[in-house]
C-alpha positions in Angstrom: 94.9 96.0 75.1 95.9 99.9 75.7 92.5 100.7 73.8 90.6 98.5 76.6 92.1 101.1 79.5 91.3 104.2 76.9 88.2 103.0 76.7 87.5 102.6 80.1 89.4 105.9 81.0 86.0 107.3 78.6 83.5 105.6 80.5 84.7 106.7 83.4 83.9 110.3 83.2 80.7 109.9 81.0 78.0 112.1 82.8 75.2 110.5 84.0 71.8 111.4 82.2 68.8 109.3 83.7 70.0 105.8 81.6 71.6 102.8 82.8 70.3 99.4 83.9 66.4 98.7 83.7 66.9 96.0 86.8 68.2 99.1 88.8 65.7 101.5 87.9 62.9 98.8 88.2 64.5 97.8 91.7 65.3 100.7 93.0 62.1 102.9 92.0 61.5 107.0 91.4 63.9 109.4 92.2 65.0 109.3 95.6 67.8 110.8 98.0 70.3 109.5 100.5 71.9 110.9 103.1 75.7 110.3 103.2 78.1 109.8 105.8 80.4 112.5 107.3 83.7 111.8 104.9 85.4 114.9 106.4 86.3 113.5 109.7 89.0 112.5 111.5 92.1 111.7 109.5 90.0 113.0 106.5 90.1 116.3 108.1 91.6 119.9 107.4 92.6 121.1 104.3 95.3 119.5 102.2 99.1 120.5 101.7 99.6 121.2 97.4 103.0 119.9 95.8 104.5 123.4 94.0 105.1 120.8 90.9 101.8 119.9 90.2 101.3 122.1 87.1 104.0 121.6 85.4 105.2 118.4 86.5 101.3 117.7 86.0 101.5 118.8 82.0 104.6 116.7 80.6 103.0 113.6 82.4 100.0 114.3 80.8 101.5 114.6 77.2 104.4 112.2 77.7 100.6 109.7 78.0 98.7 111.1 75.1 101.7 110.4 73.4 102.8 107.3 74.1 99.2 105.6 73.6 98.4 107.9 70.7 95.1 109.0 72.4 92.5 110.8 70.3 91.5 114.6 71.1 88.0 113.2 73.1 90.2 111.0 75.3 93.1 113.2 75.8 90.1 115.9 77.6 89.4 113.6 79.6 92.5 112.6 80.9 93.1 116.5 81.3 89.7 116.6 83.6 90.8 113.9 85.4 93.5 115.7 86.4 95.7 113.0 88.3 98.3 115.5 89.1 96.1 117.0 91.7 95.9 113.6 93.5 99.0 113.1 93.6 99.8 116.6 94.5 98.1 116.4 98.1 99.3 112.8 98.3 102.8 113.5 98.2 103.2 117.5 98.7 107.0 117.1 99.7 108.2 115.2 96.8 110.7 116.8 94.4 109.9 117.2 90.9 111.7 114.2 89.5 109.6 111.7 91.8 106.6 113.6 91.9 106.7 113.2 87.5 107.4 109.4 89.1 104.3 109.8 91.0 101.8 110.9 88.2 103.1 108.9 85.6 102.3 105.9 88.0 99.0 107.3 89.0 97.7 107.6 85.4 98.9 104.0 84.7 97.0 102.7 87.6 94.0 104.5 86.3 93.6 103.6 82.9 94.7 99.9 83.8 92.3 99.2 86.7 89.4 100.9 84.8 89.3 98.4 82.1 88.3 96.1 85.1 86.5 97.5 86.6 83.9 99.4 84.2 85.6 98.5 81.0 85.7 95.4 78.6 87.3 92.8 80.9 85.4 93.5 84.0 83.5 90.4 83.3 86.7 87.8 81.5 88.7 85.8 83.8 90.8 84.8 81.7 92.1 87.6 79.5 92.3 89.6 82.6 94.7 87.1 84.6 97.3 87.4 81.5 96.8 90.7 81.2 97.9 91.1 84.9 100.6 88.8 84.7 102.1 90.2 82.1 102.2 93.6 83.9 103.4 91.9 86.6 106.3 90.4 85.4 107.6 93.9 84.0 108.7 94.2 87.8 110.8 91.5 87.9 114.4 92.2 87.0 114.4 89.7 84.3 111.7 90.8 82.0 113.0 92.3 78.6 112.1 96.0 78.2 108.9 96.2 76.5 108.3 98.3 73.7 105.9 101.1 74.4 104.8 100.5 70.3 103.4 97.5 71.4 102.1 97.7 75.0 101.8 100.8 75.8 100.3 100.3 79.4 103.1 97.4 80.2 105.8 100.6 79.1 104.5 102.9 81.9 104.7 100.6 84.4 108.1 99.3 83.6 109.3 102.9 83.2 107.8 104.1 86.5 109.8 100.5 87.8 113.0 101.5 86.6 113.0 105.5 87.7 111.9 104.1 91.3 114.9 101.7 91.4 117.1 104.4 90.4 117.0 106.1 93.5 118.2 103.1 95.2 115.3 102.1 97.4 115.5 99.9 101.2 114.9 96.3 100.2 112.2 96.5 102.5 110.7 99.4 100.4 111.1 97.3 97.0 109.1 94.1 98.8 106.5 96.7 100.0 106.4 98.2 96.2 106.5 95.1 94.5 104.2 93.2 97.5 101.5 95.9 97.2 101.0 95.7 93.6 100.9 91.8 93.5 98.5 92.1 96.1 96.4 95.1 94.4 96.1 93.2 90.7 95.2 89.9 92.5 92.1 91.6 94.1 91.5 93.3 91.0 91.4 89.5 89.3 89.2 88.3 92.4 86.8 91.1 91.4 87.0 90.2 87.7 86.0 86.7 88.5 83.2 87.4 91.3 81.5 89.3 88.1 82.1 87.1 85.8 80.6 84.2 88.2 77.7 87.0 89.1 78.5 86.4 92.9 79.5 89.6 93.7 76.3 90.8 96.0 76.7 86.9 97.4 80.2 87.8 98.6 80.6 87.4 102.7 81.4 91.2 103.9 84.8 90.2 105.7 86.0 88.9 102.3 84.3 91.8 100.5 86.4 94.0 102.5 89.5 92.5 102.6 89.8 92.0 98.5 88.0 96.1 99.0 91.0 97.4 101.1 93.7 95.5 98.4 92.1 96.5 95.1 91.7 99.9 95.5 95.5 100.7 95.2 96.3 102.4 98.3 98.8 100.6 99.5 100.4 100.7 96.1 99.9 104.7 96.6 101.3 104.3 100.4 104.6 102.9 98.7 104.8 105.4 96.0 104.5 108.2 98.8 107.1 106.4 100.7 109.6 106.8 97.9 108.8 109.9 96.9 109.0 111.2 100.6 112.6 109.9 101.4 110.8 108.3 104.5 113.4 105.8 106.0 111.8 104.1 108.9 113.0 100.4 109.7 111.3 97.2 109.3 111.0 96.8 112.5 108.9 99.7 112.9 107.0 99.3 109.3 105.8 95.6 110.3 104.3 96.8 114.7 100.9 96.3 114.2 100.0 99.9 114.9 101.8 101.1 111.7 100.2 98.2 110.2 96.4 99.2 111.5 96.9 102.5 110.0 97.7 101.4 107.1 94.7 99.3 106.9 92.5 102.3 108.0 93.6 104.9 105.3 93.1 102.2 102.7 89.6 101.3 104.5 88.8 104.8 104.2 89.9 105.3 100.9 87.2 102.3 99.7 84.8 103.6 101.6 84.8 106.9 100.5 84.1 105.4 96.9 81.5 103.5 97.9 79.9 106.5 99.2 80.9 109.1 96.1 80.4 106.5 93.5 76.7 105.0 94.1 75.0 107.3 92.4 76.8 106.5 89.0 77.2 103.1 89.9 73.6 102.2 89.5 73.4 104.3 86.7 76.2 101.9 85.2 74.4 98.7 86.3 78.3 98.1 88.9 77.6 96.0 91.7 81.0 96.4 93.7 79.8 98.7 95.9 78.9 97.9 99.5 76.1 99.9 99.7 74.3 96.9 97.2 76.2 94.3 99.2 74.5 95.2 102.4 71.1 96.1 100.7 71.5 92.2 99.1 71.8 91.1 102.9 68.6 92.8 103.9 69.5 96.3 104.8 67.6 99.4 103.6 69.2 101.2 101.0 69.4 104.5 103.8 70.4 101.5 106.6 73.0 100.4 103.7 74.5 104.0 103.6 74.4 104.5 107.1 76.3 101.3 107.5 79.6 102.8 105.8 79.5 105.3 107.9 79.3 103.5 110.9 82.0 101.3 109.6 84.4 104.8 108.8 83.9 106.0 112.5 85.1 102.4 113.2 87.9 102.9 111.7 88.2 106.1 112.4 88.9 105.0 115.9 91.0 102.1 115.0 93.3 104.4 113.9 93.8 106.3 117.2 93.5 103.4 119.2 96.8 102.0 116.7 98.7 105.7 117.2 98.3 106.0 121.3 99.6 102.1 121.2 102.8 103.0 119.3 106.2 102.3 121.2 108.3 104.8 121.7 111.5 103.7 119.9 114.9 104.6 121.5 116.0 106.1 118.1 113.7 109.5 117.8 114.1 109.5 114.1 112.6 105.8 114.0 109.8 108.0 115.9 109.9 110.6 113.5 110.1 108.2 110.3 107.0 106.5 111.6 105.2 109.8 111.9 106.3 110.7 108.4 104.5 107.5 107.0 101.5 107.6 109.0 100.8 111.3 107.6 101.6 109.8 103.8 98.6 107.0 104.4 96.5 110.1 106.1 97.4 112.4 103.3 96.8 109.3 100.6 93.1 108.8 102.0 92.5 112.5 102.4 93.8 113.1 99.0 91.4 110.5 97.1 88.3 112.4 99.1 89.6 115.9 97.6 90.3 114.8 94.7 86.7 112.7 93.9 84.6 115.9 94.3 87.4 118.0 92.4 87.7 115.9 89.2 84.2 114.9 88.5 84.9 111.2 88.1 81.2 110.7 90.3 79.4 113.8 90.9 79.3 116.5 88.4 79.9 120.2 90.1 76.5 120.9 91.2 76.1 117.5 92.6 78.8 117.2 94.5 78.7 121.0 95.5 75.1 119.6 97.4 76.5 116.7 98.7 79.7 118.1 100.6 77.5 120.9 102.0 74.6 119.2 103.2 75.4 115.4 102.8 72.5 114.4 100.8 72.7 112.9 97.4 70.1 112.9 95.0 69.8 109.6 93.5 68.0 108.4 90.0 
């Protein structure tokens, strides 16, 4: 199973050379170019904070991985370019070194796992990927043997990342959220899974699209992770007011949409369809009219979220007021982060590309 997420992790940073699907490049015509919306706005805005552990911290995660899942020279460059460290660097710049190792090791799990659906050899098979995902699942729950990183490399990771989070003695509220997230994430992952399987992704209603979107991508995952790592302490009363909870909704909004946006380009040349871009086009929209719709639909948000933050309460305890605070920044930082870190590693543009896009917003398309 490991080799299905190493394989994936592969594909993944393949540059794109002019190939790919015929019914693209037969649908979509000569070589073309969008313009893309403004992605450093609003809470994507200003210049991330840098945790000092990165490097380090950043190295032993990398190895303690090639290691465990015996990864060949080709794949271990890759997962060096990838460079997961630096997303979680700007996601969680305050954590210590101990949960920022927690942080990476649990950002190159999620990686390498979620690939293998998404552009890797269970994308399209229902049913090997529901036991795959209940099986990593149930390495949360208390009762689950430890699993023997010899023989399931992947399932190791996330039961080790498990156990050093419980270690630090998390609020039950934080361990629902952690364990609530991920359930939630791996579902929509196995939604996806079986919308391409059925072919029925580009029939999808957009509400639906959207909602398995905002779960799949694995920011609320990330949100907990930051949580942790942060020390942030607010109560449940405060994590469940709808503000917090239309925040939250936003920065994992505009972490999706970001990728929709960044990945396009290599997603027709990879013949993917889970982008909204070809959702919209599907529903009659102009490819340009399709890319301008995400970025009416970030500005949306955009303003969601200060609507949610001017309709906070004011709590009579200020360091309920200041807890919130703290975990608003974290979902900012975590959507701000996954922009940074998309032009940075190369997983969709290659330098020059992306160099054109972020200074003049147009991307040159196959």
């Amino acid at each position: 199973m490991s080799l299905y997420g190493l394989f994936s992790l592969v594909t993944s940073y393949l540059p794109y050379g002019g190939g790919g699907s015929d019914h693209y490049k037969a649908d979509l015509g000569k070589t073309r170019s969008l313009y893309v919306p403004d992605l450093f706005a609003g809470i994507l805005s200003g210049e991330p904070t840098r945790n000092p552990h990165e490097e380090e911290v950043g190295r032993k995660s990398e190895a303690w991985t090639k290691e465990l899942v015996k990864m060949d020279k080709r794949t271990a460059k890759i997962l060096t370019k990838a460079n997961f460290a630096y997303l979680i660097s700007l996601s969680a710049p305050l954590a210590d070194a101990e949960a920022f190792r927690v942080g990476v090791d649990w950002c190159i799990w999620a990686f390498v796992f979620d690939d293998q659906f998404d552009e890797g050899p269970m994308k399209d098979k229902t049913i090997e990927a529901a036991r795959e995902i209940i099986d990593m699942l149930a390495t949360q729950d208390d009762t689950c043997a430890l699993v023997k990183p010899e023989e399931h490399p992947l399932q190791h990771m996330f039961q080790s990342v498990w156990e050093r989070f419980k270690a630090r003695n998390p609020s039950p509220g934080l361990i629902r959220r952690w364990q609530y997230t991920h359930k939630r994430c791996l579902f929509a992952i196995l939604k996806q899974v079986d919308a391409t399987q059925r072919k029925i992704t580009l029939d999808a209603d957009l509400d639906d699209y959207m909602e398995t979107r905002r779960h799949s991508i694995g920011a609320y995952s990330l949100f907990a992770v930051v949580e942790w790592a942060h020390g942030i302490n607010a109560p449940e009363e405060a994590m469940n007011h709808p503000s917090v909870q239309t925040c939250e909704r936003v920065a994992a909004d505009l972490t999706w949409l970001v990728n929709d946006v960044l990945s396009y380009k290599k997603d027709l040349a990879f013949g993917v369809e889970h982008n909204l871009t070809r959702l919209l086009m599907r529903q009659g929209l102009t490819e340009q009219g399709a890319m301008d719709k995400l970025g009416q639909l970030m500005e949306s948000n955009q303003r969601d979220w200060e609507d949610a933050v001017a309709e906070l309460p004011n709590w009579e305890d200020e360091n309920t007021n200041k807890e919130v605070r703290r975990y608003l920044d974290a979902c900012a930082a975590v959507a701000r982060a996954n922009l940074h870190w998309s032009f940075e590693s190369g997983r969709y543009l290659n330098p020059e590309q992306g160099r054109k896009v972020r200074e003049t917003r147009i991307m040159d398309l196959p």
